[in-house]
N, C-alpha and C positions, 0 to 999 in steps of 0.2 A: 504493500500500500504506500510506504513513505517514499518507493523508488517510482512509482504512477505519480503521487503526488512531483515532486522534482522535475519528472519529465513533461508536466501541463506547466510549472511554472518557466520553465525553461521556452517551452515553446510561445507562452504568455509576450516572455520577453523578446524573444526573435520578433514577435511581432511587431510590437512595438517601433521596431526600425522604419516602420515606413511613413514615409511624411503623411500626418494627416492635417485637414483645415484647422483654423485658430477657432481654439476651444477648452476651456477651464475641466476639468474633473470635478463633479459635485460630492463624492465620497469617496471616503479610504478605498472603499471595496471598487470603485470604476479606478481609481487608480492602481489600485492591482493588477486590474483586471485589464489595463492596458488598452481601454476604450477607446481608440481615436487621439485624444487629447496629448496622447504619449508618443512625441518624433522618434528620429534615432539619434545614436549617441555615436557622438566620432569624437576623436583626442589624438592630439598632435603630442607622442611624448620625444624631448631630446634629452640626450645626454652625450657627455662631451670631457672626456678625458687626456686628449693629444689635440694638441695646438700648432700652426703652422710655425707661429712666433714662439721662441723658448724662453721670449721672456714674461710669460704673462705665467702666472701663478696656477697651476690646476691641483684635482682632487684625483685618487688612482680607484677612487668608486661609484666614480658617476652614471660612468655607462651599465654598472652591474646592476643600478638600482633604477635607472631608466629603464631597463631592461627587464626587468622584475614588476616594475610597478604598470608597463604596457600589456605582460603577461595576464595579471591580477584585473585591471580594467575588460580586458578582454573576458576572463573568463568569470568572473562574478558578479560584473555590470554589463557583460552587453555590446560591448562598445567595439566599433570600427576604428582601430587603429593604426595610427601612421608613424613608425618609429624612425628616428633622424642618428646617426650617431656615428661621434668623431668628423672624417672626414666629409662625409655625407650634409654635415650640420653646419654649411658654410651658410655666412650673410644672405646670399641670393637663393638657397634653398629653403630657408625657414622665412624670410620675407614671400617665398612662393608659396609655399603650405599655406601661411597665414591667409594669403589671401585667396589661394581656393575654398576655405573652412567660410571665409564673406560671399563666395558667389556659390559654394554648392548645399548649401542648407538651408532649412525652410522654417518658417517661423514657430514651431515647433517641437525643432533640433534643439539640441543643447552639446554642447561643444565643453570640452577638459583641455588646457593646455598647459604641459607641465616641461620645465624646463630644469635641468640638473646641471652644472657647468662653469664657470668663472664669469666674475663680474666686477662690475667697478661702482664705487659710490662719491660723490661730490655731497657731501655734508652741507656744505654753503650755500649750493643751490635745492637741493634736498631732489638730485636728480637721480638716475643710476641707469649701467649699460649693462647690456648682458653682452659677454662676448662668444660669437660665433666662431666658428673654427679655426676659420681662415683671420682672424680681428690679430691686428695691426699695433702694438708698444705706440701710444702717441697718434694715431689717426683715427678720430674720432670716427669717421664717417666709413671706418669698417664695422661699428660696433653695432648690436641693436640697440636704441635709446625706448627710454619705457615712454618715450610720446609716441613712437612707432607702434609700440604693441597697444597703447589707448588707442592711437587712428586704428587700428586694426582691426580690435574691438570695436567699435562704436560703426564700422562697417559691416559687424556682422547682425544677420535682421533673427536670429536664435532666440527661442526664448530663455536659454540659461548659460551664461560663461564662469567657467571658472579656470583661474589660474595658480597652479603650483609649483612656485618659483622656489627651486634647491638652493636659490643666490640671494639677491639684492632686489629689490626694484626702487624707487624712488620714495622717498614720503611724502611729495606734494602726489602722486596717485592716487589715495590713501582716501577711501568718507566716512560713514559710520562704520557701526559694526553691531550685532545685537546679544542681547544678553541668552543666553541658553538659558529654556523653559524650564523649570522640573515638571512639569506635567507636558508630558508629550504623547497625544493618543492622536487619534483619526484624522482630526480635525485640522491636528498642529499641521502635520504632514501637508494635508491638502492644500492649507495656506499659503504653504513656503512655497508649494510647486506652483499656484496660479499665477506667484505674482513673479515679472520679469527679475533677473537678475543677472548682476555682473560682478564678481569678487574675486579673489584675489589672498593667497598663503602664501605666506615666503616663511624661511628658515631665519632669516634677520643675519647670515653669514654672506660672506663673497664668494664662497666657493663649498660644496659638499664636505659635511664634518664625519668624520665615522668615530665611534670608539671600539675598531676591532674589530669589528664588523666587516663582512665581506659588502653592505651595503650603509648608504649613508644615514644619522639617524631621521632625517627627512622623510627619506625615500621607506625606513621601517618601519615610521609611522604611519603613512600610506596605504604601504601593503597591506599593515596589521587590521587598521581601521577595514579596508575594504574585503577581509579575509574574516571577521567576525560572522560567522555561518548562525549566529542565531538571528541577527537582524534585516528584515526585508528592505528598509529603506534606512538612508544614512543622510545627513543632513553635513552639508560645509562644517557649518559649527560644532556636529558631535563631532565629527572627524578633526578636528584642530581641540580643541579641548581630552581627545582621547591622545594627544601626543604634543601637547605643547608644556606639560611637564620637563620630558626628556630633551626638548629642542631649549629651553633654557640654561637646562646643565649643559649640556655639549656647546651651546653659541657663547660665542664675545657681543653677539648684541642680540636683542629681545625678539623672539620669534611673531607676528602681526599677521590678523587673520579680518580682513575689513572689506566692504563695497569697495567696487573702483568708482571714483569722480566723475562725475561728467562723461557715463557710459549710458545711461538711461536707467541706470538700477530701479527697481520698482517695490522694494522691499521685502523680496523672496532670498533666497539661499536654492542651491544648488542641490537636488534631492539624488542621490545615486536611488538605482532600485536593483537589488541582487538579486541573485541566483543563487540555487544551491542549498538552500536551508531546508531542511528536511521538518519546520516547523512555522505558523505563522507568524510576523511580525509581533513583538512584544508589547501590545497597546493597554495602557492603565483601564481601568474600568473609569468611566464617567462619571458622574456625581450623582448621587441617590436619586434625586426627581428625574435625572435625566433619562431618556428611552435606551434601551442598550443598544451597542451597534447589534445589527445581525450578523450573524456567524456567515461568512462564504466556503458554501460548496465548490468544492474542486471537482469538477468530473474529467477524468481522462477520456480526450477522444479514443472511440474504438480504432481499432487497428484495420485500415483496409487491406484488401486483398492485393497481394503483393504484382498480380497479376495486373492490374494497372498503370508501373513502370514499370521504365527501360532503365538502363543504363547507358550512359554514356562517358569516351575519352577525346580527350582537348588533349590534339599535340601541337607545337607550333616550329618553326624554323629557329626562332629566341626564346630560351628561359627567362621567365618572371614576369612574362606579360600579362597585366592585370584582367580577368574574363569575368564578363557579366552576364548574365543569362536573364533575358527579359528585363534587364535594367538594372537586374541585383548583383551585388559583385560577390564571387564564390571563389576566391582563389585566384592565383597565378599559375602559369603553363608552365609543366606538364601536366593534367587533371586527368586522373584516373578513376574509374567506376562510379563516376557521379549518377545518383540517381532523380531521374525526377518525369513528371507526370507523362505518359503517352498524350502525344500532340505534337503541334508544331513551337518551335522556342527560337527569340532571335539571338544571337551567340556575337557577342563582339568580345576582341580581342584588342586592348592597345597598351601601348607603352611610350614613355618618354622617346623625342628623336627619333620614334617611326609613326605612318600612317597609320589610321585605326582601321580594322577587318571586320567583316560584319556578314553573316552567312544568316540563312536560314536552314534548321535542322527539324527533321521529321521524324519524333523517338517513338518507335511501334513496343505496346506492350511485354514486356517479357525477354526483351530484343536486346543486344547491347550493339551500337552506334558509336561510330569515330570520325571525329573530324581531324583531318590537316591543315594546318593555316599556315599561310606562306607572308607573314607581313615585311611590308617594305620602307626602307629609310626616309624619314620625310626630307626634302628638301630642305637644306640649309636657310634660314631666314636671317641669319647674324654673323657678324663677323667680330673676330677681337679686335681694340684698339688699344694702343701702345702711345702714349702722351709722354717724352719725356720733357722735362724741365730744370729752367734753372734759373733762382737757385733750386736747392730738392726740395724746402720748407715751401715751395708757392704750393696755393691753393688752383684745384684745377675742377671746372664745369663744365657740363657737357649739355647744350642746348638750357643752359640754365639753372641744371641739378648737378650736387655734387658728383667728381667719378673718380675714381680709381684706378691708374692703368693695368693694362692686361683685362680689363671685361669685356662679356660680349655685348656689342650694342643690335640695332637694329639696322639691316643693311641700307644705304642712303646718304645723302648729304650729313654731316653734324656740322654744328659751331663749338669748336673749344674755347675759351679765354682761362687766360691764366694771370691770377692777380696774386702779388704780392707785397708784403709794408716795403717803403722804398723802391721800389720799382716801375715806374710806366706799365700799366695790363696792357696784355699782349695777346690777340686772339687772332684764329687762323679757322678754315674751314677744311672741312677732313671726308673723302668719300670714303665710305665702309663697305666691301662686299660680299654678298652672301658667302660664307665657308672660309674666308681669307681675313689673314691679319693684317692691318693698317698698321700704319707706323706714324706719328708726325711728332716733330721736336718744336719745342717756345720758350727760347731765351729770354729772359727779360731784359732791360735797360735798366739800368740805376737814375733815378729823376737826376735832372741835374741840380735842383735844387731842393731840400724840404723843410718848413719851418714849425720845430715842434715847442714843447712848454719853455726850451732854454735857448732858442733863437734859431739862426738862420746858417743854417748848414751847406754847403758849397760843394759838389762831390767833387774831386780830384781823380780824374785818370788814370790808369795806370802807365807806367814810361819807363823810358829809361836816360837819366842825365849825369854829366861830369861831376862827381860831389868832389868837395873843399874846393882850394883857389891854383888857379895858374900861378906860376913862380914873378910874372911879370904884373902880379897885385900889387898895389900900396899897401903897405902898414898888414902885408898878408902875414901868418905865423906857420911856426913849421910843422905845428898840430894841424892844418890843412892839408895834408900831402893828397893831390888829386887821384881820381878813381873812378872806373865807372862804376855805378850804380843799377841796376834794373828792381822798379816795384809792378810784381805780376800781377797784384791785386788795387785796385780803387777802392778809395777812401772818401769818407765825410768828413768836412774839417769845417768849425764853428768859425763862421767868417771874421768872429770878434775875440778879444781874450773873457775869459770869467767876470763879472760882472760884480761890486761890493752887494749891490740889491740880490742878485743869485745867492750868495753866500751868505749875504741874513736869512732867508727862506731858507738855505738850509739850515742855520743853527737858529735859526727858528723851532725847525721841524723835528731836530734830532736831540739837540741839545748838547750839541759839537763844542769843543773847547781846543781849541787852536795849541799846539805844542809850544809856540809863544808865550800864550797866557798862563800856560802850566810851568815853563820852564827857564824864566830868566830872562823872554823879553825877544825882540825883534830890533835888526840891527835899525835907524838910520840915519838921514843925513845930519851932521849939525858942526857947523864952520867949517863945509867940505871935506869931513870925515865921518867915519860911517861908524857910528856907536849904537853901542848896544843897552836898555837900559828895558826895566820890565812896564815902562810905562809906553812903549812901544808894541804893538801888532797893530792887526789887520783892521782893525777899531779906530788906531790911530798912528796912521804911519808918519808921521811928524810934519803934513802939512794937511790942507784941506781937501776933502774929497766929499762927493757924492754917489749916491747910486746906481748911475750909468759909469762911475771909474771903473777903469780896472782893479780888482782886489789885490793886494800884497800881504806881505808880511807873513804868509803860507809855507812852511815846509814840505817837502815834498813828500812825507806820510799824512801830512795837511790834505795835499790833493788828490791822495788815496783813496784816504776817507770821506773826502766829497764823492769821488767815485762812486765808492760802493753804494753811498746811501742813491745814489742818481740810479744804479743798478735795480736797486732792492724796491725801487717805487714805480717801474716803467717796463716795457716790450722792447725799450731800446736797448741797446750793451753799447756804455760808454766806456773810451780811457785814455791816456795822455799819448801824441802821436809820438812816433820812432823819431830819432835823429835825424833818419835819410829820410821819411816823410814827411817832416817841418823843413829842411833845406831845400827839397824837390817843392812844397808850394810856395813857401817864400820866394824862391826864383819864378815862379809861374811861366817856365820856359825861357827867361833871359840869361846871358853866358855874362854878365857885370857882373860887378861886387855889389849892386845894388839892385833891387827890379824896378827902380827910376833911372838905371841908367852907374856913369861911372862915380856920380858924388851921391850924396845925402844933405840935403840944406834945411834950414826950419822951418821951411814951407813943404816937407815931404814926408816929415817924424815929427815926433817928439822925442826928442834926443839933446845933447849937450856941444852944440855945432860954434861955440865961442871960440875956435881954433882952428886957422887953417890946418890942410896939410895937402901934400901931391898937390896939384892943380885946380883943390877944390875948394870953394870960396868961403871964409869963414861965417858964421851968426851968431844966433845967440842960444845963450844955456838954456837951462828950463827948470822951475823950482820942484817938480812935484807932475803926476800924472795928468791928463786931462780924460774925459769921456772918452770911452773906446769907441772906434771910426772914427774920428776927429780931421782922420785924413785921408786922403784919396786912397781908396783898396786899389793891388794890383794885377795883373791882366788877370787874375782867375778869379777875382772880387773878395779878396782875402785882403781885410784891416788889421792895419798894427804889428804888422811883417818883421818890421823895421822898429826900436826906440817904442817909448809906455813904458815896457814891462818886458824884462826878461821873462823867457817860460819854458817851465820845467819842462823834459824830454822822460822817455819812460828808460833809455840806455843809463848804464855803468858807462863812465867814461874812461876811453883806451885810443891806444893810437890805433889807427887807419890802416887795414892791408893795403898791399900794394898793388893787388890784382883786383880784377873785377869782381864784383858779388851781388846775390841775388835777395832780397827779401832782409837786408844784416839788421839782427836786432841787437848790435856793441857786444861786449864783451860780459859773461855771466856770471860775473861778480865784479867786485872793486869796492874803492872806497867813498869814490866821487859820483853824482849824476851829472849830466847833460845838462845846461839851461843856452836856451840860441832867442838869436833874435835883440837883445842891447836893450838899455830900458830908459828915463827920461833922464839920468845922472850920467848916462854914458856917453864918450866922445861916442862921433859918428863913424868912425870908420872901426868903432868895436860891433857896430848895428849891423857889416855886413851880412851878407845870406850864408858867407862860409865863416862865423867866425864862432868860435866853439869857448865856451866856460865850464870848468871842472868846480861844481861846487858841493859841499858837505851838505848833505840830505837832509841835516837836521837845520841849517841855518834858514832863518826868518829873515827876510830883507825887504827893505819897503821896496825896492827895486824890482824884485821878483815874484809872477803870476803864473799862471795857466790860462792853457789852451784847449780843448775835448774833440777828442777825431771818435765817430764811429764806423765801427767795421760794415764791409756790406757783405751777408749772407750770400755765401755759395752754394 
């Protein structure tokens, strides 16, 4: 009797698969009985243990329990399942699942989507990714974002979603959630199933936690829940309540079982309905005045006459081709001794990347029938495209959507553009054709100019020029000895020196204290000698200054430390430029000792020009800096070249090879830094482009500033 019984609810349930019209269950007992009202149930399960990137974190239980728990769906709810796993569970296959689960289900359906695998969480924005197989260290747009799986959802017209996430998903997802009943009979059940819903379990980890377990405790909560043989129906809520004990101990964060937001939730829950129980569902008795329910009779259909079918075998040319027989899917090819009713039946055969087959077969009673199917490759419709770029950080679109090189598109015309920070976007059009790989490359340009929170930046090209000076200089030194130079790489250089107003906004912001003010003072001028007293820095370098001045009074751990804090606040990477790249823009392509030419006069610096010398005309001194540009920039629009402010270099000072060299960043120690360029105390013919100062890192001089080159990404 209890094995009759099992075998009516079993077939109860098969039934139930077939889409019926939108319609409520008015009792426990029509929802048993699988009236109409009851769609099917399909579940997308992944799991995901091997990762193309070795640098993303996984779990060695994912796919055991993925695996496990697509079994248990299958066999004690019912459900059409679609297992994904490892390699198979790339970006474009589970974005393609998702959206068959929105076009092949009827209002109805109810749909399980559970995912086991690594993932990523942003606290800040309360966002989270789940990653796909194929997901990318750093590229976000290989990942799935949980607004992808909400659009996903919210496109499916089911009457019931739920998702069991072995990871992370976001917590802006997240709506209510409801209290578990203690009184849960007929009623409850019927409630939860009329009304639409859309929710949503996660484990509250990143990745599948196991303790020892050949599966994870997520996925053994799952199973256990859905493997309780005494209950008919299971509700979201018992099943998270039956296992979120164990998923607290085992997580680093709190396991959440809620509505998703803004899916259409309708304040139902998810009702599984099993199989297998060899007894009725456990419903409390009702309340004393109340009518009792009535008892449902089970009656086992009689057994017909065997004599009615045939059998039949489905071979095909390719294994695993999915076959449906009148519109029901029964397997994949090879299908041996299938039985079913004498008649005619229509037989289709398809698979991924071939045409679909479609035969009409005629099964004579008692008869066994065999079909052949011979399916064929569908014609190619896409071809891959291959985008590279440069630098590699650019961002690349494809008709306007994010893409990723090496995908397949659709064959035809595209539009790439490729945008990156710093750079001119650069877009190309690309023909794709069917079965064949495209190729197309998009360099970018470096803008030639960009002006962000700390001024106006002037790119510099790369070259190659004569560094120090010809022997037939003035006033040249033997720390010039000429050389050539080549820089392979272009540069941003701040058309002006650092600014006093910049440097209060930083110790504004940071609460910076100058090595000056800590330690004895900053050297400067007083009855044209340069002293040092602690009433001196960058605050007061012993004449008058404003906010457009150049800053002094800076050591060169000084200008460090404005660095970093410039780092730590911005998308830029700033830092002080090389030697040979302050020499090569100060020249801006001129072979003088100056980029005005053979002299320097008070009309070209600010410098100390009260002296002749060589053939150059004297003028006059200068007390103190004045506003930086003050004076004509030159040919590459670069201010204060010349005289202001010496300014630090990021080199150890050393002599000069004598051969040519490529990129030289000085010598990798020493005792001294670089400072170039002469400042408003200095004669002028110390201002040239080649004239080099060896000064102690630590020294503070109102004479000496900085300059900020940043790099341009490759």
């Amino acid at each position: 009797m209890a094995r009759e019984i099992r075998s009516v609810i079993i077939f109860l349930l098969m039934a139930a698969w077939t889409v019926a019209a939108s319609a409520d269950v008015t009792s426990f007992e029509e929802l048993e009985r699988h009236q109409g009202a009851v769609g099917s149930y399909k579940a997308l399960v992944i799991g995901i243990d091997t990762y193309v990137d070795p640098g993303i974190e996984r779990s060695s239980v994912a796919v055991k329990g993925a695996t496990r728990v697509a079994e248990v769906l299958r066999t004690r709810a019912g459900f059409d399942v679609k297992l994904l796993v490892n390699a198979k569970a790339n970006r474009a296959a589970v974005l393609r699942e998702l959206r068959g689960l929105a076009r092949g289900m009827g209002i109805n359906d109810s749909v399980v989507i559970y995912f086991s695998g690594s993932s990523r969480v942003d606290k800040a924005t309360r966002k989270a990714w789940w990653y796909p197989s194929d997901a990318a260290t750093g590229d976000e747009t290989t990942w799935i974002a949980d607004s992808e799986i909400q659009v996903a959802v919210n496109s499916m017209r089911v009457r019931d979603v739920l998702i069991l996430s072995d990871a992370a998903l976001g917590d802006n997802m997240f709506g209510a959630t409801h209290r578990l009943a203690k009184r849960r009979d007929g009623d409850y059940y019927v409630d939860l199933f009329n009304k639409r819903s859309r929710w949503a379990m996660i484990s509250g980890n990143s990745l599948p936690v196991s303790q020892g377990a050949k599966m994870s405790v997520f996925a053994e909560g799952v199973v256990k829940a859905l493997s309780d043989r005494k209950a008919r129906c299971l509700t979201t809520m018992e099943m998270f309540s039956s296992m979120k004990k164990e998923l607290r101990k085992a997580g680093g964060m709190p396991p959440r079982c809620r509505s998703l937001r803004n899916t259409g939730d309708q304040g139902g829950e998810f009702v599984f309905l099993l199989a297998g129980t060899s007894q009725p569902v456990a419903v409390k008795a009702p309340p004393a005045k109340a009518a009792p329910v009535p008892a449902v009779k089970l009656v086992p259909p009689k057994p017909k006459p065997q004599s009615v079918n045939g059998r039949l075998d489905v071979l095909a040319n390719i294994r695993g081709a999915e076959l449906t027989v009148n519109g029901r899917a029964l397997g994949k090819t090879p299908v041996s001794g299938m039985t079913l009713k004498a008649g005619t039946h229509k037989i289709t055969l398809t698979k991924q990347g071939y045409l679909a087959w479609n035969e009409t077969v005629k099964i004579e009673r008692g008869k066994e029938s065999r079909v052949n199917a011979t399916l064929t490759k569908e014609p190619p419709k896409k071809g891959k495209l291959f985008v590279s770029v440069k630098p590699a950080s650019a961002a690349v679109k494809l008709d306007g959507s994010s893409f990723k090189s090496g995908t397949f598109v659709h064959a035809g015309t595209h539009r790439v553009k490729v945008v990156a920070p710093l750079f001119e976007p650069g877009e190309v059009k690309v023909v794709v054709s069917p079965g064949k790989d495209a190729w197309v490359e998009v360099f970018l340009t470096p803008l030639p100019a960009f002006s962000g929170d700390w001024g106006r930046f002037v790119y510099i090209k790369a070259g190659s020029f004569r560094m120090g000076s010809p022997v037939s200089e003035t006033r040249r030194k033997e720390n010039e000895t000429p050389h050539a130079v080549t820089l392979s790489r272009g540069f941003f250089m701040l058309d002006r020196e650092v600014t006093v107003a910049q440097w209060k906004a930083f110790v504004a912001s940071s609460g910076y204290k100058s090595e000056a003010e800590t330690s004895g003072g900053a050297y400067a001028m007083e009855d044209y000698s340069w002293t040092r007293s602690r009433e001196y820095s960058w605050k007061n370098p012993g004449f008058a200054q404003k906010g457009e001045h150049p800053v002094t009074g800076i050591t060169y751990a000084d200008a460090l430390a404005f660095i970093r804090w410039l780092n730590d606040h911005g998308a830029i990477t700033y830092r002080l430029p090389t030697e040979a790249e302050w020499e090569y823009a100060a020249r801006a392509g001129e072979l003088t000792a100056f980029s005005t030419g053979a002299c320097l006069g008070s009309g070209d610096a600010n410098v100390d020009a009260n002296a002749s010398w060589g053939d150059c005309p004297a003028g006059e001194a200068s007390s103190g800096t004045v506003a930086s540009g003050s004076f004509k920039p030159n040919a590459w629009g670069l201010y204060d070249m010349h005289g202001n402010v010496g300014e630090w270099c990021r080199d150890w000072y050393g002599r000069y090879p004598r051969v040519s060299t490529r990129d030289p960043l000085g010598p990798s120690s020493g005792s001294n830094r670089v400072v170039r360029g002469g400042g408003w105390a200095t004669y002028a013919y110390n201002a040239r482009s080649a004239n080099r100062e060896a000064t102690d890192p630590t020294r503070a001089s109102a004479e000496v500033g900085m300059r900020l080159v940043v790099e341009v990404p490759q």
